[in-house]
C-alpha positions in Angstrom: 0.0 0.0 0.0 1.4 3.6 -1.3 1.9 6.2 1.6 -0.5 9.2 1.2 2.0 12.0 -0.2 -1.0 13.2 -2.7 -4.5 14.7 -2.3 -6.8 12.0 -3.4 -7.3 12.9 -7.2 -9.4 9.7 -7.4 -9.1 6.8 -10.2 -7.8 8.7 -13.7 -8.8 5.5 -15.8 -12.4 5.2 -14.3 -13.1 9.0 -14.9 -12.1 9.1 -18.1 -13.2 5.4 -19.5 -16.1 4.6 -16.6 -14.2 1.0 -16.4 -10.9 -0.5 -15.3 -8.6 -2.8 -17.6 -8.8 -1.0 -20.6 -6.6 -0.7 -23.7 -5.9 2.3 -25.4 -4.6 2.1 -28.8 -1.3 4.8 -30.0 -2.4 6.8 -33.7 1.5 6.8 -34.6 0.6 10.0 -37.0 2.8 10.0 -40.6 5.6 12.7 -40.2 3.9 16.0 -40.3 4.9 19.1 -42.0 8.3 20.4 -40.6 9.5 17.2 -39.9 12.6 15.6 -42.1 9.9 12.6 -43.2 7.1 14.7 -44.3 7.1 14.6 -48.4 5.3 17.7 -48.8 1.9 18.7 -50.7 -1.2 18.4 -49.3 -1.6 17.4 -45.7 -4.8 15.9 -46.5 -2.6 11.9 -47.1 -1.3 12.2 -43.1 -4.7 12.8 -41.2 -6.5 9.8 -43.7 -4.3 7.3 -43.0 -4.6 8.5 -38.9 -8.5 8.3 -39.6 -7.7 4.6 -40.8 -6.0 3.6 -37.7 -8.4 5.0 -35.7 -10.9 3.7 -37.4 -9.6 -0.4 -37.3 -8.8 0.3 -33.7 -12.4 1.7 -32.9 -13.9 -0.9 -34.9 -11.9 -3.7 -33.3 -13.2 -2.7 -30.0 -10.8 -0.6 -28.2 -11.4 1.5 -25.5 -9.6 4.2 -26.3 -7.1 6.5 -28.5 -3.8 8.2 -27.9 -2.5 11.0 -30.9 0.9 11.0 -31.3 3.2 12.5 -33.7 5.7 9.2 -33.9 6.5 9.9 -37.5 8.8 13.4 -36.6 11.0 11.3 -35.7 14.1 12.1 -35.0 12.3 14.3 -31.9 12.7 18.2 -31.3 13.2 18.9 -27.6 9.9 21.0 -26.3 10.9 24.6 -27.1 11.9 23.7 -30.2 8.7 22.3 -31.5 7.4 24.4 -34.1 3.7 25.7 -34.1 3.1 23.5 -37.3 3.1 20.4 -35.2 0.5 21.6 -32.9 -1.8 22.7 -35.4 -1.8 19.7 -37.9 -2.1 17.4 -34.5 -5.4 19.4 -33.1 -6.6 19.0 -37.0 -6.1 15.0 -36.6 -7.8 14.9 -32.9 -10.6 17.2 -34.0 -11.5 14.6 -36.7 -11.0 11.8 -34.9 -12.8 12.5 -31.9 -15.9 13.7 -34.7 -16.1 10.4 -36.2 -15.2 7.8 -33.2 -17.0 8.1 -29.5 -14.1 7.4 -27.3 -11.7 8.8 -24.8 -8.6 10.6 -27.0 -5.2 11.5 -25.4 -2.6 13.3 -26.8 1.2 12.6 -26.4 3.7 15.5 -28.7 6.7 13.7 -28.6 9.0 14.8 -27.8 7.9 15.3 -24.2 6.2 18.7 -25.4 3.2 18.4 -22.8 2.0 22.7 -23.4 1.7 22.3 -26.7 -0.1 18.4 -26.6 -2.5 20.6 -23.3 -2.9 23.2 -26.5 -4.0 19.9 -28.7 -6.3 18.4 -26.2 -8.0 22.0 -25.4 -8.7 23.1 -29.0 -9.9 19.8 -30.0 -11.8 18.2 -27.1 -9.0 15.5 -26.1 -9.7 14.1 -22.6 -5.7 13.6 -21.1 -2.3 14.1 -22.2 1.0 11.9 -21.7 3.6 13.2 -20.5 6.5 11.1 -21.1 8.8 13.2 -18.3 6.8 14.9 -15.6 9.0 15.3 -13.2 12.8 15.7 -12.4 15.1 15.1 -15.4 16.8 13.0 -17.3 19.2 12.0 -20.6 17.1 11.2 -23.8 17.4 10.6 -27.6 16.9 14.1 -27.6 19.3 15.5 -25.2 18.6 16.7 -21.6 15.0 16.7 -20.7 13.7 18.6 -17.7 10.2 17.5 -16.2 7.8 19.8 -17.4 5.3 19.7 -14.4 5.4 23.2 -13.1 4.9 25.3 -16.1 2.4 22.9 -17.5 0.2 22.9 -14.6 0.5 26.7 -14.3 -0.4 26.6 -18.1 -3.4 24.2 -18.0 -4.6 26.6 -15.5 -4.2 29.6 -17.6 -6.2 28.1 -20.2 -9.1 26.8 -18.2 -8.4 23.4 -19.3 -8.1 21.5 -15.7 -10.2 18.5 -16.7 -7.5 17.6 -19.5 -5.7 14.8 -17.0 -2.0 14.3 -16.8 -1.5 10.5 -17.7 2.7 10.8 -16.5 5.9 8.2 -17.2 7.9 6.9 -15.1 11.9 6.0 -15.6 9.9 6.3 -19.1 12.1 4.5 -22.3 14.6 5.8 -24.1 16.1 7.8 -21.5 18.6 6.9 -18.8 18.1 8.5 -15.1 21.6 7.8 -13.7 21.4 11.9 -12.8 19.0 11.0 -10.3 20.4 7.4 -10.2 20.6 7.8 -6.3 16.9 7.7 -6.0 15.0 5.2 -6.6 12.4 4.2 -8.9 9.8 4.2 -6.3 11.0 7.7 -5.4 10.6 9.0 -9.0 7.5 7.4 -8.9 6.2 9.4 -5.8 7.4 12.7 -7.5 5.2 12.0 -10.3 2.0 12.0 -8.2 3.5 14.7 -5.7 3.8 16.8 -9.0 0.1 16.9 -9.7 -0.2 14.1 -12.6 -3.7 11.9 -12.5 -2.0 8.4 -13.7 1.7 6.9 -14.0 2.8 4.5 -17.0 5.4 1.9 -16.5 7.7 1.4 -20.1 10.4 -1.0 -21.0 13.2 0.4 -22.3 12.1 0.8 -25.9 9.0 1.6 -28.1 8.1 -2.4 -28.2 10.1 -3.7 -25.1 7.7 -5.3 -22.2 7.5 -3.6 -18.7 9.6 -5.5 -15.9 6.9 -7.3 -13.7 9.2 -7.0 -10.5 9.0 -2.9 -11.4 5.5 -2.4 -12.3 4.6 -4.4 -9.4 7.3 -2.2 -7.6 5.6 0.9 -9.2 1.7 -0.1 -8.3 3.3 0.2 -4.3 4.4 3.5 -4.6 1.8 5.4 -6.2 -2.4 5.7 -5.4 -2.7 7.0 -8.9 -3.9 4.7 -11.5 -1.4 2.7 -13.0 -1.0 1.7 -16.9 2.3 -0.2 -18.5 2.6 1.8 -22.0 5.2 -0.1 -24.0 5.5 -3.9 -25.2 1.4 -5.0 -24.7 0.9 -8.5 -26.4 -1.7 -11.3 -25.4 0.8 -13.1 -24.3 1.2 -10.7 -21.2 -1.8 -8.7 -21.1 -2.9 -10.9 -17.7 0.0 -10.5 -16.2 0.1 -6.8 -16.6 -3.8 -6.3 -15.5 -2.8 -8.3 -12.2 -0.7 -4.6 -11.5 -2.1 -2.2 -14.1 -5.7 -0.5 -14.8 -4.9 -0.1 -18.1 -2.6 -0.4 -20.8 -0.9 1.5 -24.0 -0.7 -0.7 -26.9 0.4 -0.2 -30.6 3.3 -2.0 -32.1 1.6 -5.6 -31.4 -1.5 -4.6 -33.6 0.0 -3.7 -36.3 -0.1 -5.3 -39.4 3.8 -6.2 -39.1 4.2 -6.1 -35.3 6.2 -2.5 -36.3 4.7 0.7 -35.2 4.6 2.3 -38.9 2.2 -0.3 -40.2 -1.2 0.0 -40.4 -3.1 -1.1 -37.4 -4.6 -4.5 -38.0 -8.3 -4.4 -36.7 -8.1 -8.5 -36.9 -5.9 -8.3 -34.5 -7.5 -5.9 -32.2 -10.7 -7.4 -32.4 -8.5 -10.8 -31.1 -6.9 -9.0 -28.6 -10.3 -6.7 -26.9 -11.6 -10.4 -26.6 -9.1 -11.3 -24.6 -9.3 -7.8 -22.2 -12.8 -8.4 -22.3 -12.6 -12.1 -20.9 -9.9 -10.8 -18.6 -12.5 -7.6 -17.5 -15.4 -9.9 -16.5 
């Protein structure tokens, strides 16, 4: 049991899906104007082929969708993230969210939580992730500070308070050896301290399971809800809901197990059977 080191903010997972165990499915978004992989023309070719992800996901029976903006890769740290990617993200969301009736996050990768709060207001989204809340830490990108403080202060500012905080812990493809003298279950407790409504748990890499020992280790230190966001396949999924009150899945329902391929709706409709089974 987690000491109390938070207000109660209650269950982040039940408010926003009225359930527990739920799978939310990652739009990995085609590189987006500004980015080295976007081809140029019309924009109109990016937010269809989002609309067709969403579309098998919805259709295969998940719970929910996170926007993300995988296909910039490589990442901009936050302040260098150009207003482009905001706008062509709130332009995806606000057609998503049209067409399919469930809960939408939004993650601006990388780590860019003011302008993914900016997404999520314009557009009606119902929680952002955060992939470093607080503290810091070395990433792909560089040095990455938690972005807690001003994002709170700027959620305020913009009257958009029931947007939830959905926040990483040790989150993947970064190293914490700068804080390496505190332990995961400490980070863990500055997450919540700092105001977020639910942790994730990651592996190491987009695709790389969660380590049972530290999501279990992770479920003690926190009374936030609790979701493992990398590495999801059937062949885990009970495990993981023995710890976690949901889960963020991509690369394993896609067509070739890659998180660039279309989403597979045979295989989500597989896999929601299975949560389903595991839900009752």
């Amino acid at each position: 049991m987690s000491l109390s080191i938070s207000q109660n903010r209650g269950n982040a997972i039940l408010r926003a899906f009225g359930k527990t165990k739920v799978a939310i499915g990652v739009v990995h978004c085609p590189a987006f104007p500004g980015a080295p992989g976007f081809e140029g023309g019309p924009v109109e070719p990016v937010y269809d082929r989002a609309l067709r992800d969403a579309e098998a996901y919805v259709r295969g029976g998940i719970d929910g969708l996170i926007i993300e903006n995988h296909g910039d890769i490589p990442f901009l740290k936050p302040g260098e993230i150009g207003p482009e990617t905001a706008a062509a993200m709130a332009v995806v969301t606000e057609r998503v969210r049209r067409a399919f009736d469930v809960p939408i996050g939004i993650n601006v990768l990388a780590n860019a939580a003011i302008p993914a709060l900016a997404v999520a207001k314009a557009a009606g989204a119902a929680f952002v992730r955060v992939n470093q809340w607080a503290n810091a830490y070395v990433a792909n990108e560089g040095f990455i500070e938690g972005e807690a403080a001003r994002v709170l202060r700027y959620r305020a500012a913009i009257g958009a308070k029931d947007v939830m905080i959905f926040a990483d812990t040790h989150v993947k493809h970064g190293a914490h050896a700068i804080v390496a003298d505190r332990s995961v279950a400490e980070l863990t407790r500055d997450v919540e301290f700092f105001g977020a409504d639910a942790v994730i748990a990651t592996g190491q890499r987009t695709g790389d399971p969660v380590d049972f020992d530290e999501l279990a280790m992770i479920g003690r230190s926190t009374g936030l809800a609790l979701l493992v966001g990398s590495g999801v396949t059937d062949g885990n999924i009970e495990g993981i809901f023995r710890h976690a009150d949901g889960v963020i899945i991509g690369s394993f329902l896609k067509a070739g197990g890659v998180w660039w391929d279309p989403v597979d709706q045979a295989k989500v409709s597989a896999f929601m059977r299975q949560v389903a089974a595991l839900r009752a």
